[in-house]
Backbone as a printed PyTorch tensor [residue, N CA C, xyz], in Angstrom:
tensor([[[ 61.2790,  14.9420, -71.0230],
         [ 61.7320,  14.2950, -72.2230],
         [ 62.6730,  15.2210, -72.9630]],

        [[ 63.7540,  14.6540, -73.0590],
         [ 64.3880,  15.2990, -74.2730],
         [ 64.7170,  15.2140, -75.4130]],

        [[ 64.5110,  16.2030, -76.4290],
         [ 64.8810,  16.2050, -78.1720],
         [ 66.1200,  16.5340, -78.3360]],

        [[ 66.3090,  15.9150, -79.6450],
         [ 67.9350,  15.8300, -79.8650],
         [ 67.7590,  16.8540, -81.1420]],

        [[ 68.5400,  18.0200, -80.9740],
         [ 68.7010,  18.8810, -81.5780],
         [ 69.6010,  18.9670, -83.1610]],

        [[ 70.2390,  18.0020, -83.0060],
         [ 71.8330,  17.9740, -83.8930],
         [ 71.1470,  17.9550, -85.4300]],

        [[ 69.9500,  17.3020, -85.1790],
         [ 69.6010,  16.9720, -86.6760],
         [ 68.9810,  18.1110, -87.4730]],

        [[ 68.9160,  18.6900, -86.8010],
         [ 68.2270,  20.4710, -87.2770],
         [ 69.4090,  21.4450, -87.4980]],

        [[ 70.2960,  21.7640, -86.6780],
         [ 71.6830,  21.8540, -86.9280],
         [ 72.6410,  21.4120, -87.9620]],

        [[ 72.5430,  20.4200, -88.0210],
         [ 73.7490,  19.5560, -89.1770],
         [ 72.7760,  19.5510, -90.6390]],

        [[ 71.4230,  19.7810, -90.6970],
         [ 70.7280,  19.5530, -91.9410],
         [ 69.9640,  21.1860, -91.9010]],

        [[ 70.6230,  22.5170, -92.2170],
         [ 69.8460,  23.5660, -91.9130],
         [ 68.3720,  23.4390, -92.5880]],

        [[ 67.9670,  23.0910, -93.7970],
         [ 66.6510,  23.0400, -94.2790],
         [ 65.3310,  21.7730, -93.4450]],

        [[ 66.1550,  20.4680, -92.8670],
         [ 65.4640,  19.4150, -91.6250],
         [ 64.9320,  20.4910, -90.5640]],

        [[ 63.6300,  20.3370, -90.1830],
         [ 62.6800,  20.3470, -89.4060],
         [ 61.8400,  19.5330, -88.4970]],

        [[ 62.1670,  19.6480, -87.1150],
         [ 61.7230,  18.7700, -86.4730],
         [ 60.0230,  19.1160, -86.1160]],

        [[ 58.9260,  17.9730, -86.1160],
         [ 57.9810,  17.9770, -85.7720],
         [ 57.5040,  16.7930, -85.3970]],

        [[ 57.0210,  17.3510, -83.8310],
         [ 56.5980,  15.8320, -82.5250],
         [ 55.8740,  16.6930, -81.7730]],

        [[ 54.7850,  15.4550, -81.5810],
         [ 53.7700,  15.6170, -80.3530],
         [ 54.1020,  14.5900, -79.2430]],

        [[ 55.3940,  15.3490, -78.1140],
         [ 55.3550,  14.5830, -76.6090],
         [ 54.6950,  14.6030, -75.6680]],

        [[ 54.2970,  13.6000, -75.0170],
         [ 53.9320,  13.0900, -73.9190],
         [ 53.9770,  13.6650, -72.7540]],

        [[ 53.5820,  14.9160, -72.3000],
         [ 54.3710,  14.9720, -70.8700],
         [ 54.3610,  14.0920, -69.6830]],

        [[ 55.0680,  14.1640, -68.9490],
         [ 54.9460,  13.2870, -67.9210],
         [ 54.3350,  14.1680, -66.7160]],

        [[ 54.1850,  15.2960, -66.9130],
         [ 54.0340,  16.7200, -65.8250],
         [ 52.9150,  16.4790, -65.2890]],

        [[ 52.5950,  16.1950, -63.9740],
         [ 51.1250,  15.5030, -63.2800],
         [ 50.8180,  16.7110, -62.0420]],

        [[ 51.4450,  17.5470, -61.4960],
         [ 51.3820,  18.5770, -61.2690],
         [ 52.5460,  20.3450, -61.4510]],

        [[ 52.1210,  21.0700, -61.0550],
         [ 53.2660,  22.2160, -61.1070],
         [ 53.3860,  23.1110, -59.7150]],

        [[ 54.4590,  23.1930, -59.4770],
         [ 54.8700,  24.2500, -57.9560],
         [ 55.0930,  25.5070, -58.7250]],

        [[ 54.2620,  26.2280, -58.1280],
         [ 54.1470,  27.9040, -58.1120],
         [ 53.6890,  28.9420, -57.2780]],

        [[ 55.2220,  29.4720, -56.9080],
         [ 54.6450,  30.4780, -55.7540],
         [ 54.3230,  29.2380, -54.1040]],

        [[ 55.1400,  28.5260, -54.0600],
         [ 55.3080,  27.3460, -52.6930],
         [ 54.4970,  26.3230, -52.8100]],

        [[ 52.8820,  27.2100, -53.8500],
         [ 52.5100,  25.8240, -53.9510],
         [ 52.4250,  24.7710, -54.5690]],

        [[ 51.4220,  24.0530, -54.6860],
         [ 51.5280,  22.8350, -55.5480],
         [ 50.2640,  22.5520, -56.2650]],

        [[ 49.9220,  22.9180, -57.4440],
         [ 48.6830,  22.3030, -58.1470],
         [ 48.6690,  21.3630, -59.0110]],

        [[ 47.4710,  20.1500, -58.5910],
         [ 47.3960,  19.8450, -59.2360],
         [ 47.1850,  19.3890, -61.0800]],

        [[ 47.8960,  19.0400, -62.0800],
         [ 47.0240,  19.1130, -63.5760],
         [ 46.3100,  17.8340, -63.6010]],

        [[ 45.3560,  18.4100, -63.5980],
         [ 44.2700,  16.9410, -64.0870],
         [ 44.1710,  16.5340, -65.5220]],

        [[ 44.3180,  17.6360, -66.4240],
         [ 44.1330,  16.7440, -67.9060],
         [ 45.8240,  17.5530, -68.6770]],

        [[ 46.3550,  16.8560, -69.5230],
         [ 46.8820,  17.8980, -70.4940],
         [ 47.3590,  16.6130, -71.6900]],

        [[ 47.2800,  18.1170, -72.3800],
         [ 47.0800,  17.2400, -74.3080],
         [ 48.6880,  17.0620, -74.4900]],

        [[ 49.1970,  15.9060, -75.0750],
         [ 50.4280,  16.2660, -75.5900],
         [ 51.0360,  17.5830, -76.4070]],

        [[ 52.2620,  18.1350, -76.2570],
         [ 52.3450,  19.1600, -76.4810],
         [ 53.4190,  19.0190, -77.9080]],

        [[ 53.1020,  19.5130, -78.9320],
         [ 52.9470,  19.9830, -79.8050],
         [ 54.1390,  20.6460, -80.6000]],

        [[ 54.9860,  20.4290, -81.1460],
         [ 56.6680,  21.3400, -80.9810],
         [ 56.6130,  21.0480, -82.5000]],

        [[ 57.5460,  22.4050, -82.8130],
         [ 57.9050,  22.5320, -84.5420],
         [ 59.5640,  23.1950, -83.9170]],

        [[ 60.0660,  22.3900, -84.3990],
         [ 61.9320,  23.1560, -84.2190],
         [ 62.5570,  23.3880, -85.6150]],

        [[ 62.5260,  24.4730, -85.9320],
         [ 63.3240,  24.6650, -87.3280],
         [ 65.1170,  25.7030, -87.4280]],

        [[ 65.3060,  25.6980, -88.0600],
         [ 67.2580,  25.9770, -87.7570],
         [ 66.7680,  27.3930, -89.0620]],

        [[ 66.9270,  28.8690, -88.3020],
         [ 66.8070,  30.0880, -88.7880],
         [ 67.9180,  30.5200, -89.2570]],

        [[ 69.5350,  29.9990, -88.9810],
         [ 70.7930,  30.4870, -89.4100],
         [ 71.1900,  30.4270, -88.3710]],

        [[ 72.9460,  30.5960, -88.1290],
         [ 74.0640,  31.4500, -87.6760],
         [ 73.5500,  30.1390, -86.5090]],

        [[ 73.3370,  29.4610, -86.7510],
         [ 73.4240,  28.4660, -85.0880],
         [ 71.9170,  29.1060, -84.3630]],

        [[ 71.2190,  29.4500, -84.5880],
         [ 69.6850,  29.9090, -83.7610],
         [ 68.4480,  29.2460, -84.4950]],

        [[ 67.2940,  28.7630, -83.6900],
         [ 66.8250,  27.9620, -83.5600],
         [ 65.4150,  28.5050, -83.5990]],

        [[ 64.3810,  28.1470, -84.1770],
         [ 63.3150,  28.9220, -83.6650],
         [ 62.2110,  27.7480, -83.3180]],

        [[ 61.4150,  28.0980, -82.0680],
         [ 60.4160,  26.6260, -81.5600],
         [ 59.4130,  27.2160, -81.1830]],

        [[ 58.3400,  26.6570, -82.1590],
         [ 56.8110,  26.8610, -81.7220],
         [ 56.1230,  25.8430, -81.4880]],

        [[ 54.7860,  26.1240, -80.9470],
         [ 53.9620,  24.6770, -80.4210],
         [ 52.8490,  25.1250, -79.7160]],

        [[ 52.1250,  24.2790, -79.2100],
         [ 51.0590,  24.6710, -78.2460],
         [ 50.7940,  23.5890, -77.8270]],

        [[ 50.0530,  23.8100, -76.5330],
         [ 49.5620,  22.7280, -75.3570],
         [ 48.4370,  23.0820, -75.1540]],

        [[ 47.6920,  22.3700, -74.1810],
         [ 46.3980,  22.6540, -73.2720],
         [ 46.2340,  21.3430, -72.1150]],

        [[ 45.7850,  22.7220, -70.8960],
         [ 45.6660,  21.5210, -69.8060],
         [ 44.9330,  21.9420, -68.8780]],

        [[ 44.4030,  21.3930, -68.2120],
         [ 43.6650,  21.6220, -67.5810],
         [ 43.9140,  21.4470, -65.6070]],

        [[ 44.4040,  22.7250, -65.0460],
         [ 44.9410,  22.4700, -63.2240],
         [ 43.6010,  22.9150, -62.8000]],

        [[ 43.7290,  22.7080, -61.3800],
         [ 43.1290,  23.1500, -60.3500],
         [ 43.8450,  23.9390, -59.4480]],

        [[ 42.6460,  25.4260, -59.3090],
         [ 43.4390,  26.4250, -58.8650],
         [ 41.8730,  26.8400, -57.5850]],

        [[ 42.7720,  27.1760, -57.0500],
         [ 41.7610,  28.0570, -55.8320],
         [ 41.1330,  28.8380, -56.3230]],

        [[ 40.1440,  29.3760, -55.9720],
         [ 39.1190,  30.5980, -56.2090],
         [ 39.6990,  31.5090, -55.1560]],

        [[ 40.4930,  32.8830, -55.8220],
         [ 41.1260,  33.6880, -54.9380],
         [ 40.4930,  34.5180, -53.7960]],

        [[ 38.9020,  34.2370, -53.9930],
         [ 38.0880,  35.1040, -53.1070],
         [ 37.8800,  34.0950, -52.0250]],

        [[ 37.3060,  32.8320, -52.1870],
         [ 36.5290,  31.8650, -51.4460],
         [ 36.9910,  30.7310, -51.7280]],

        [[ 38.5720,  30.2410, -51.6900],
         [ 39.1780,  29.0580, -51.9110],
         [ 38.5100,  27.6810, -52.7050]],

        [[ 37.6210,  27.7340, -53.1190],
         [ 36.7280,  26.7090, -53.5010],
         [ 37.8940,  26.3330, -54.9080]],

        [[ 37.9540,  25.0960, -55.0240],
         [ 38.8450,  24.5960, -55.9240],
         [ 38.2140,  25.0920, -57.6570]],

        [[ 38.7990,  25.2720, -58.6590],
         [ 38.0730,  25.7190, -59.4900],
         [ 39.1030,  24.8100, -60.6320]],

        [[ 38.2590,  24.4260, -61.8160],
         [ 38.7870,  23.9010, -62.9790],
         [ 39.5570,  24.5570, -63.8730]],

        [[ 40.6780,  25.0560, -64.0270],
         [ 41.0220,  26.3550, -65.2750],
         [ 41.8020,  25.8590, -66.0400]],

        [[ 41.3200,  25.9290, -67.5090],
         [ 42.0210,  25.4060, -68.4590],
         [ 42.9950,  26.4400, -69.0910]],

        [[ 44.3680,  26.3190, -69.3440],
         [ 45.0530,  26.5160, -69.9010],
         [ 45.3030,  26.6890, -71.4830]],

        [[ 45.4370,  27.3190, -72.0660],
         [ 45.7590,  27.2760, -73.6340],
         [ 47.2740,  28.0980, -74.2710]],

        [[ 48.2410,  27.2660, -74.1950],
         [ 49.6070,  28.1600, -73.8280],
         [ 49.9990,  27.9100, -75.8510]],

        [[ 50.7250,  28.6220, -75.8150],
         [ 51.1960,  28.9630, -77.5020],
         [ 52.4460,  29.3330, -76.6880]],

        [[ 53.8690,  27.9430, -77.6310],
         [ 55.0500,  28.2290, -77.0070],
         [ 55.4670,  29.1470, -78.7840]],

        [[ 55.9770,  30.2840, -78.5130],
         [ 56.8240,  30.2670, -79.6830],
         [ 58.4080,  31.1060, -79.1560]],

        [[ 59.1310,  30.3920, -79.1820],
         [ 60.8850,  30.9230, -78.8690],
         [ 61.6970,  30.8080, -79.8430]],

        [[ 62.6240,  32.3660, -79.6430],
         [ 64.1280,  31.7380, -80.8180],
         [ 65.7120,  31.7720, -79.5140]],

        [[ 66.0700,  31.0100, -80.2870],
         [ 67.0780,  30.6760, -79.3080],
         [ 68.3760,  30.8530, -79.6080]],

        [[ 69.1050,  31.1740, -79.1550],
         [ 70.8970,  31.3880, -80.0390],
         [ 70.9230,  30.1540, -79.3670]],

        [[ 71.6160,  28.8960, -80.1610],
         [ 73.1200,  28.1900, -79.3170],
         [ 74.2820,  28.2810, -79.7320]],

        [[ 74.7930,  29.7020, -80.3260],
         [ 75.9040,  30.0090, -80.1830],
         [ 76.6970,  30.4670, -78.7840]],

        [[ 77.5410,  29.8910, -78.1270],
         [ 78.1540,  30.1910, -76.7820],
         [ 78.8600,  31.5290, -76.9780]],

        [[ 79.4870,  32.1850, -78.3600],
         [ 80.3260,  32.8680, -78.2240],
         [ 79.6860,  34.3040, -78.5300]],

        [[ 78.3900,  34.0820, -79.0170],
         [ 77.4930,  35.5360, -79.5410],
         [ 77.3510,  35.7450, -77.7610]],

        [[ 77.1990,  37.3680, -77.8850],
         [ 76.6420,  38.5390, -76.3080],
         [ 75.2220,  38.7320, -76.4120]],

        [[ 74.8980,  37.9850, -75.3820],
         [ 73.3340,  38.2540, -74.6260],
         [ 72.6480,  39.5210, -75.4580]],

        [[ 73.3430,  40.7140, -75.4730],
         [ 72.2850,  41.9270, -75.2180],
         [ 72.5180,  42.2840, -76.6380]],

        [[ 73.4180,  41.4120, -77.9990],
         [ 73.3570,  41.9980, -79.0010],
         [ 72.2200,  41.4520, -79.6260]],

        [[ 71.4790,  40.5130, -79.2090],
         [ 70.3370,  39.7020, -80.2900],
         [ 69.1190,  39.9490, -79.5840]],

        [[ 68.1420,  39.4110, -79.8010],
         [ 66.8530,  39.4970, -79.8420],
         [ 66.3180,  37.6270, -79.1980]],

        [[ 67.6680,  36.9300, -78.9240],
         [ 66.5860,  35.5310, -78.7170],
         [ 66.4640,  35.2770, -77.1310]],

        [[ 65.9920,  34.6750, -76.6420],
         [ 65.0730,  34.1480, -75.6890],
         [ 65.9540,  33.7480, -74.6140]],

        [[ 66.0690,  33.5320, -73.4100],
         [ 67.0560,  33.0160, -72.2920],
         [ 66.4490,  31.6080, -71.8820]],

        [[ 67.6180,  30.0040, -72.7630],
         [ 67.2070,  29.0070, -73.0980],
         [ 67.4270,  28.3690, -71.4580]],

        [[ 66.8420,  28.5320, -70.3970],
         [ 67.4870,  27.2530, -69.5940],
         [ 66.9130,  25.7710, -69.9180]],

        [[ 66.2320,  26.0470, -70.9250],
         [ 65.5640,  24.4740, -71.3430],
         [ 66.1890,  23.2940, -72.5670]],

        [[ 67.5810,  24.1770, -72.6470],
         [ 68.2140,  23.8170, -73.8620],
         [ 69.8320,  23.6030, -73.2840]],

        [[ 70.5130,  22.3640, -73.3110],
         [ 71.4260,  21.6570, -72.7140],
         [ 72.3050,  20.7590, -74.0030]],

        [[ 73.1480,  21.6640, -74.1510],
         [ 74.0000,  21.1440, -75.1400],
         [ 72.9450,  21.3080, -76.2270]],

        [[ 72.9600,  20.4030, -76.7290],
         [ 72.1580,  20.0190, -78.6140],
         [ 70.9860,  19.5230, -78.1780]],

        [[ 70.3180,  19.4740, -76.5190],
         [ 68.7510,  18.5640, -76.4440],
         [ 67.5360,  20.3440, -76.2120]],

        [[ 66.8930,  19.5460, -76.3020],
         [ 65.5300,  20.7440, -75.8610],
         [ 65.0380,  19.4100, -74.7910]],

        [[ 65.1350,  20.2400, -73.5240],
         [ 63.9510,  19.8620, -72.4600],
         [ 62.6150,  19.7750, -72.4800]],

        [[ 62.1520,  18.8730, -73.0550],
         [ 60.4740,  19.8820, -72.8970],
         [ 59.6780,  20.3210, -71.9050]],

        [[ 59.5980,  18.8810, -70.5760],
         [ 59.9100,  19.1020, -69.0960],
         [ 59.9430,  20.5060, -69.1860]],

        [[ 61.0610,  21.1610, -68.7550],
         [ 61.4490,  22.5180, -68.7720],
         [ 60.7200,  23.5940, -69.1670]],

        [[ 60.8100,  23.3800, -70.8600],
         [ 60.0290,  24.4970, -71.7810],
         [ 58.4100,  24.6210, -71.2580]],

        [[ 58.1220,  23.5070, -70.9200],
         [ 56.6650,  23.3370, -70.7520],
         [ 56.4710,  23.9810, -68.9820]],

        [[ 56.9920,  23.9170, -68.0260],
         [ 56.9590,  24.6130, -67.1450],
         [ 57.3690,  25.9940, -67.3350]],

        [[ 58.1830,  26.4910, -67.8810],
         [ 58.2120,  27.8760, -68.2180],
         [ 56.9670,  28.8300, -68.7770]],

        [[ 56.4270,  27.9950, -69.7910],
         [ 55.1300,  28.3120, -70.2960],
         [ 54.3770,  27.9800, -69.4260]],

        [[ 53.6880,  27.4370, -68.4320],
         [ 53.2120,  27.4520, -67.2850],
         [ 53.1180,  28.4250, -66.5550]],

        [[ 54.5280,  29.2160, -66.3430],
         [ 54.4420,  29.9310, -65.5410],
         [ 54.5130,  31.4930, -66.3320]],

        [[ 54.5280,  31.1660, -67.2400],
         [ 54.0500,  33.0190, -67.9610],
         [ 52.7160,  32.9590, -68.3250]],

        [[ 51.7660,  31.4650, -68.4910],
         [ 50.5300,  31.7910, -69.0980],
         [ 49.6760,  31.5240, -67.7760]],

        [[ 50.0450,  31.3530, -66.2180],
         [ 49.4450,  31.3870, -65.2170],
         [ 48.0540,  32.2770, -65.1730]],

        [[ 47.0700,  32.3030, -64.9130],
         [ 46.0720,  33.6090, -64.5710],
         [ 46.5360,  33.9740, -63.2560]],

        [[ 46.3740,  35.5880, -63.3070],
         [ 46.6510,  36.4470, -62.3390],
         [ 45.5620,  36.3520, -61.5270]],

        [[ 44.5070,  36.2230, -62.0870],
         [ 43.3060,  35.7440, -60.6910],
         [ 42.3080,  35.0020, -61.4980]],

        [[ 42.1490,  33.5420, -60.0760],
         [ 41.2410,  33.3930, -60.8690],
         [ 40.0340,  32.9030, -59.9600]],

        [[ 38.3680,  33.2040, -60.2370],
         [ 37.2670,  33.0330, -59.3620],
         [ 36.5640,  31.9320, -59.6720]],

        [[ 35.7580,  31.6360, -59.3140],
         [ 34.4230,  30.7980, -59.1450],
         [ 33.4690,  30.6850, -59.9640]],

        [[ 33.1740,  32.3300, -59.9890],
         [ 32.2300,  32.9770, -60.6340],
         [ 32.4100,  34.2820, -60.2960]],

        [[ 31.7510,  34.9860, -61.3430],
         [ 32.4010,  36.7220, -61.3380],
         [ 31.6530,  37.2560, -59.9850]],

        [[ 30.4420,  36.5670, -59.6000],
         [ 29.8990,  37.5230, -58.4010],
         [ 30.4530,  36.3070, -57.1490]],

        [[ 31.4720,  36.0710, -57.2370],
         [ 31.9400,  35.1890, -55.3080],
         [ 31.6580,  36.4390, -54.9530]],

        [[ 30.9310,  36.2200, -53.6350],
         [ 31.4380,  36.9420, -51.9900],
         [ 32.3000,  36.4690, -51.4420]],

        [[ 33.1440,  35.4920, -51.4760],
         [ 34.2660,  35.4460, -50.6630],
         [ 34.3790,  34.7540, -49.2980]],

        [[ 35.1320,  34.8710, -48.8670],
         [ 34.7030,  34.2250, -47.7280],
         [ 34.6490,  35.3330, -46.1950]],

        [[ 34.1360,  35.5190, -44.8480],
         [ 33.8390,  36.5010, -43.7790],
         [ 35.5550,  36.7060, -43.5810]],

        [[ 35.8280,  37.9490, -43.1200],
         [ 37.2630,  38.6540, -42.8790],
         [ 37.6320,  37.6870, -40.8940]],

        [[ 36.6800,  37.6870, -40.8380],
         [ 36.5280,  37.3200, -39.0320],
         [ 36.2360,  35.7450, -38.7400]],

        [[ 35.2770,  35.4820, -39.3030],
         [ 35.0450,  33.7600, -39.0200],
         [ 35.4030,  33.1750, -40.2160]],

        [[ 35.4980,  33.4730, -41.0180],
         [ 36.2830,  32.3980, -42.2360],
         [ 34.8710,  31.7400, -43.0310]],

        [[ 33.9240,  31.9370, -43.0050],
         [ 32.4820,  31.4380, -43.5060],
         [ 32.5460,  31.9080, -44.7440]],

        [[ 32.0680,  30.6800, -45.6590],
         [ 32.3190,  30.8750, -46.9390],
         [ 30.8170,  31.9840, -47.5780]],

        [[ 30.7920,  33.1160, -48.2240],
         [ 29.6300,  34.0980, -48.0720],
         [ 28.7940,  33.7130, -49.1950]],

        [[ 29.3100,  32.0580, -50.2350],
         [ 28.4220,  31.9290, -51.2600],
         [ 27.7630,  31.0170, -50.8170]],

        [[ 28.2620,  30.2970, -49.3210],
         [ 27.1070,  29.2520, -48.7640],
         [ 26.5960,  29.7410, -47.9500]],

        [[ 26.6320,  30.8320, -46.9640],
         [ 25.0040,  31.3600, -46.4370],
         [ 25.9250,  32.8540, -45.7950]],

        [[ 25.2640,  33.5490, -45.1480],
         [ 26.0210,  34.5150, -43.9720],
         [ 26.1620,  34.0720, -43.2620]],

        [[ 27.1780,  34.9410, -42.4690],
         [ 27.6830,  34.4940, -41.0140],
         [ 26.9850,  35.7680, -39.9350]],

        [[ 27.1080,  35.4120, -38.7560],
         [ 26.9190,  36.3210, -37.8090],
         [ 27.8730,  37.2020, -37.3600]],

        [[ 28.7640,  37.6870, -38.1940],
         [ 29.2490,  38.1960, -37.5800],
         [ 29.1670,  39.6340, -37.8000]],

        [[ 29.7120,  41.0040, -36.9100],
         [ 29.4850,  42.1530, -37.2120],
         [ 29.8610,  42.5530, -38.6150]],

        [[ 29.1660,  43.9650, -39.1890],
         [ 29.7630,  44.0590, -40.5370],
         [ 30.7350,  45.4490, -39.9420]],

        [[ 32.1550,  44.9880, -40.1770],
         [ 33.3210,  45.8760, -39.6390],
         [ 33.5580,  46.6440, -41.2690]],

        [[ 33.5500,  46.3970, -42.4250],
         [ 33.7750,  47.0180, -43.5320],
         [ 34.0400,  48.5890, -43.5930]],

        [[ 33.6110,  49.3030, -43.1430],
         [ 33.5370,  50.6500, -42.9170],
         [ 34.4670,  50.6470, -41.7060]],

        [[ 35.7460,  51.2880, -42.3800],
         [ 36.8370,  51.6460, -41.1390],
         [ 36.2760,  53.1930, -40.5470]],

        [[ 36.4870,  53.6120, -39.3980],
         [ 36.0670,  54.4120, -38.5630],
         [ 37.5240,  55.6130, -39.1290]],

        [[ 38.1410,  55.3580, -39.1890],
         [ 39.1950,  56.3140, -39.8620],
         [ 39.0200,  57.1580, -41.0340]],

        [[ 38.1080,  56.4730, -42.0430],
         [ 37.3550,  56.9740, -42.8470],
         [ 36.1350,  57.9780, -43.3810]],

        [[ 36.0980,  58.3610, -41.7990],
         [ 34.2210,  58.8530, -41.6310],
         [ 34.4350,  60.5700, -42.5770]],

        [[ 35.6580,  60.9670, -42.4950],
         [ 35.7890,  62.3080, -42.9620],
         [ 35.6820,  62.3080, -44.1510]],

        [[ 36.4140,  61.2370, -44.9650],
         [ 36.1870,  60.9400, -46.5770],
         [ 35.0070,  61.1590, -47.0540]],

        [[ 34.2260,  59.9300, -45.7360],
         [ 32.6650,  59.6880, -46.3890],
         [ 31.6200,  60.7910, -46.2060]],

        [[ 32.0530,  61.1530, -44.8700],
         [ 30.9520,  62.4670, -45.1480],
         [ 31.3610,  63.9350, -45.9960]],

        [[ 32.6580,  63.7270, -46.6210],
         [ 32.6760,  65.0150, -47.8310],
         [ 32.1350,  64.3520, -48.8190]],

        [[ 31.9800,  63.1130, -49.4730],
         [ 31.0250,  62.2490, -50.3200],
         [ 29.6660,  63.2790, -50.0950]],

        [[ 29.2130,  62.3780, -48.8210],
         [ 27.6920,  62.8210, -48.3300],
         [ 27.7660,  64.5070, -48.7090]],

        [[ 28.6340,  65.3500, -47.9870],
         [ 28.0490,  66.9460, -48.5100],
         [ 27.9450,  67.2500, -49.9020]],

        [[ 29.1300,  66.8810, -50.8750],
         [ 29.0090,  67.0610, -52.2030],
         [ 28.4280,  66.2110, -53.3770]],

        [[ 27.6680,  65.4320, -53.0040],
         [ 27.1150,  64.7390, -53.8110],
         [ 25.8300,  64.8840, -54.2190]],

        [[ 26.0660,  64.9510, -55.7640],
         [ 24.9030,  65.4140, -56.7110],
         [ 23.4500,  64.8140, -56.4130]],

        [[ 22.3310,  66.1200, -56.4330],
         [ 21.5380,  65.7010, -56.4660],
         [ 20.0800,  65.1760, -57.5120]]])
């Protein structure tokens, strides 16, 4: 969806405030594809700071499905993203003299939200996320998931390359 900017612009003291709709039913990150099962309309305040720059805050919440990075088991993770950006749309001001934000969500006089809202997606991503804090994971060798039973297979964990490490452990360790 896009907002029409002009009226924040042409009226510097006008302030825009809307709660849109997304249409966003999943997100690709990193090749893949997750599903969002819930998300709240998102939330936008656009106000005009001077000199042609823009400042936009808001917040969302939603709720994807993400793998459990140990033991793939699908897991519920809710999201709670806080957009706040300032934006030059002056064409003729230099990148590295200001302080605002790099808009690809902003096209002529509209704000994308589409856009904005995947961007925030992808900075408020979790870097990992589990099951539960104690997963075992799943076996390195047969693929057996280790929170639904053991597997038979050997325990290889202890690399043989290692034995010198472990036994200066074993000599110097307090008694």
């Amino acid at each position: 969806m896009l907002i029409n900017l002009s009226e924040v612009l042409a009226e510097p003291h006008k302030t825009i405030v809307q709660d849109v709709t997304s249409e966003t039913k999943s997100v690709r990150i990193g090749g893949k594809e997750f599903d969002i099962n819930e998300i709240s309309p998102v939330h936008l305040k656009v106000e005009y700071t001077g000199e042609k720059k823009i400042r936009i805050t808001g917040n969302v919440s939603l709720k994807v499905t993400i793998p459990c990075d140990r033991c793939l088991e699908d897991v519920l993770t809710e999201l709670d993203l806080d957009i706040e950006k300032n934006v030059n749309l002056n064409v003729d001001c230099d990148a590295d003299e200001d302080d605002s934000d790099e808009a690809n969500y902003i096209d002529g006089y509209h704000l994308d939200v589409e856009q904005l809202l995947y961007n925030e997606i992808l900075v408020g991503w979790p870097m990992k996320v589990l099951c539960s804090e104690d997963c075992k994971g799943i076996c390195s060798v047969c693929g057996q998931n280790l929170n639904q039973g053991s597997c038979d297979c050997e325990d290889t964990s202890l690399d043989p390359r290692m034995s010198v490490i472990r036994d200066l452990y074993k000599n110097f360790k307090e008694v």
